[in-house]
N, C-alpha and C positions, 0 to 999 in steps of 0.2 A: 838661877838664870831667869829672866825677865822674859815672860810669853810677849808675843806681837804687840797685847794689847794694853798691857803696862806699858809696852815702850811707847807705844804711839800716844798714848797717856802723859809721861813725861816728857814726850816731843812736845807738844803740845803746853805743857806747864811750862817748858821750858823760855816761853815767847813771854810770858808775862812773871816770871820771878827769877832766881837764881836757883840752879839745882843746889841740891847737898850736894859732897864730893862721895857716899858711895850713890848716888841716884847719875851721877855722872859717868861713874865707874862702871857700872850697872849698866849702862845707856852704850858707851862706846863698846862696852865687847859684843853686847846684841847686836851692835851697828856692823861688825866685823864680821859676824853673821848670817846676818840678813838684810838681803837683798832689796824686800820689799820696804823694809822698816827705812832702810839707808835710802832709799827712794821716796817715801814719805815725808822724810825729814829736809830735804834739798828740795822737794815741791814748797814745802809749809814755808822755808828760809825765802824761796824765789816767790812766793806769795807774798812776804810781808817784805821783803825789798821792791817787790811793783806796786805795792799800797803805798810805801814811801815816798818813791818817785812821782807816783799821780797826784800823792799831798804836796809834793815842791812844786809842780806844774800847774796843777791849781789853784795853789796859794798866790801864787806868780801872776797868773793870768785875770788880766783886767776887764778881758770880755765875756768869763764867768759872771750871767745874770745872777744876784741874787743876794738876798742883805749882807753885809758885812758882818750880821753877828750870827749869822746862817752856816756863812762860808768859814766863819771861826770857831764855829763848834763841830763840825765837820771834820775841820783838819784836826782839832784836839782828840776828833772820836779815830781817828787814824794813827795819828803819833800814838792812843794807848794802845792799842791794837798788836 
């Protein structure tokens, strides 16, 4: 069984690689578990879905002052995010 802090550990991994399938396995039954873990993990998802959305709006927006090669390394630092 995965303490708190393995999971939050692989929550976390999870945003920048693909689990194994038991690191997944692993991951959902502490999720069924724990309350706080399972509240972690839907902050961390609702964090990188409103990182996303402010790289589409700011990619977008022409009245963002600031170089074009500024504002595209910016959004690149966002998409890997």
């Amino acid at each position: 069984m995965l303490s708190c802090k393995d999971a939050s550990q692989i929550i976390s991994q999870s945003l920048d690689r693909q689990l194994t399938m038991r690191e997944r396995f692993a991951l959902k039954l502490h999720l069924l578990i724990c309350k706080y873990c399972k509240q972690f993990s839907q902050q961390l998802h609702a964090i990188r879905a409103a990182l996303k959305l402010a790289n589409s709006a700011v990619e977008n927006d022409d009245t963002v002052k600031m170089p074009s090669e500024t504002k595209k390394r910016l959004m690149q630092s966002i998409e890997s995010s």
